[in-house]
C-alpha positions as CSV (number, residue, x, y, z in Angstrom):
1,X,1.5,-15.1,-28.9
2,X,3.6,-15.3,-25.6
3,X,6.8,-13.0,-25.5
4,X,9.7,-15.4,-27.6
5,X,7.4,-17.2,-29.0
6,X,7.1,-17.1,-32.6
7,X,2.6,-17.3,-33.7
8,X,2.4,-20.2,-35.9
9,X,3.5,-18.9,-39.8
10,X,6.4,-16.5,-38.5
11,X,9.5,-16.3,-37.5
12,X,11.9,-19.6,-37.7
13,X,13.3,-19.2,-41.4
14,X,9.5,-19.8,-43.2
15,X,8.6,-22.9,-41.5
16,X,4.8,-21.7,-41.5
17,X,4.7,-21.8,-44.9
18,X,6.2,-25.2,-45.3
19,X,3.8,-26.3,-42.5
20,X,1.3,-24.5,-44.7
21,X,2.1,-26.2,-47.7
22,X,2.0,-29.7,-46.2
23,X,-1.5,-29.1,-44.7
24,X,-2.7,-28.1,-48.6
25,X,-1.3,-31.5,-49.7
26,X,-2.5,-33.4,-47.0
27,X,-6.3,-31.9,-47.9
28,X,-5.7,-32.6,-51.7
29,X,-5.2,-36.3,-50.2
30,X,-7.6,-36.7,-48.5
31,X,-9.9,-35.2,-51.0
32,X,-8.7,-37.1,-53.2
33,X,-9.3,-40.5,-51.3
34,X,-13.0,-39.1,-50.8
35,X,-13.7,-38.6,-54.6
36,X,-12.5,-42.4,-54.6
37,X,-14.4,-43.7,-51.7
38,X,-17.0,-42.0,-53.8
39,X,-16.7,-43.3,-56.5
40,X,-16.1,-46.7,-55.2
41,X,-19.6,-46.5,-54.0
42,X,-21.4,-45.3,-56.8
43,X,-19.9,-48.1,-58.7
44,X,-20.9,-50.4,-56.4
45,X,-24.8,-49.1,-56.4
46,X,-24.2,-48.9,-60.1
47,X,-22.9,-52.9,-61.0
48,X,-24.7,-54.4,-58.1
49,X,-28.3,-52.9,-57.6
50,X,-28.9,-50.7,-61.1
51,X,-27.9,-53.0,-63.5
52,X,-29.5,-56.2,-62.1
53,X,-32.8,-54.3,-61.6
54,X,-32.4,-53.2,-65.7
55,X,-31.6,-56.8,-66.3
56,X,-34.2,-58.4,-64.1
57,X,-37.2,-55.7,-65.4
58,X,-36.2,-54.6,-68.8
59,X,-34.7,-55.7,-72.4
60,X,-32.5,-53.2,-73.9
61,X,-32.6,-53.0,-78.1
62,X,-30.5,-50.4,-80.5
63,X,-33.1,-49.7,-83.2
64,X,-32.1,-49.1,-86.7
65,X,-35.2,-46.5,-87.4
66,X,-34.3,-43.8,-84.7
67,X,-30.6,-43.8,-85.6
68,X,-29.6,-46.7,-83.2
69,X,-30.8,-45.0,-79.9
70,X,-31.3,-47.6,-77.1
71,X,-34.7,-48.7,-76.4
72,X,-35.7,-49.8,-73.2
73,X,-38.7,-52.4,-73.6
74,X,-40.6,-53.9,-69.9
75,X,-40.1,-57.6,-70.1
76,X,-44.2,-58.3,-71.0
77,X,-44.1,-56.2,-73.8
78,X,-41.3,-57.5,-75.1
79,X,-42.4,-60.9,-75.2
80,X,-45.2,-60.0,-76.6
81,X,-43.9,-58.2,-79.7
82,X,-41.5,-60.7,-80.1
83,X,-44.0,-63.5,-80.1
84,X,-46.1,-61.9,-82.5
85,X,-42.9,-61.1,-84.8
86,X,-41.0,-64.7,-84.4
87,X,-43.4,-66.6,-86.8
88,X,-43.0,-64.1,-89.5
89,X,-39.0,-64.1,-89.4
90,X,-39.1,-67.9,-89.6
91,X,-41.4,-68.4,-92.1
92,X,-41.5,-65.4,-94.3
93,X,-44.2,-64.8,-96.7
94,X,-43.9,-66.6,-100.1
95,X,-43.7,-63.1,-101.9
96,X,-40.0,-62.3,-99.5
97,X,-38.5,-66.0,-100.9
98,X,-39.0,-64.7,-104.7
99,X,-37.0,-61.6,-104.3
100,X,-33.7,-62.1,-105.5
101,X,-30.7,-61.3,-103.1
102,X,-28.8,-57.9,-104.4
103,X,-25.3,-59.8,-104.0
104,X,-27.3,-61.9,-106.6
């Protein structure tokens, strides 16, 4: 720099690595308020356009034969197989009543 003048980081007792130090923490805030923003956002996409076009289009099961992994079934078919299920569950076969009940 200019004759007397310290450049920025010398001179005057270590004040350029205080001011360097400050100007670390004041990136670590800010990208730390990004990641938020961020993740603000996503969130929003995530709760108010993802999970509404899942509910709107789709019925979600857990199913006991492949270890309780979520199923994802379009709203048709899934009407469908539960139509053609339904009748069966409420009326079961006569052989199903005559089984005794193992707390029985």
């Amino acid at each position: 720099g200019g004759e007397g003048r310290p450049e920025s980081g010398e001179g005057c007792g270590g004040k350029g690595r205080q001011s360097t130090g400050v100007r670390v923490r004041v990136r670590r805030l800010v990208a730390i308020a990004h990641t938020e923003k961020v993740g603000r956002v996503v969130g929003f996409v995530w709760v108010g356009l993802v999970l509404p076009l899942l509910r709107a289009h789709f019925y979600v099961s857990e199913t006991e034969g492949t270890r309780n992994r979520v199923v994802y079934y379009r709203k048709p078919d899934w009407h469908r197989i539960s139509c053609a299920v339904l009748p069966t569950l409420l009326h079961p076969p006569a052989a199903y009543a005559s089984v005794p009940h193992p707390s029985a």
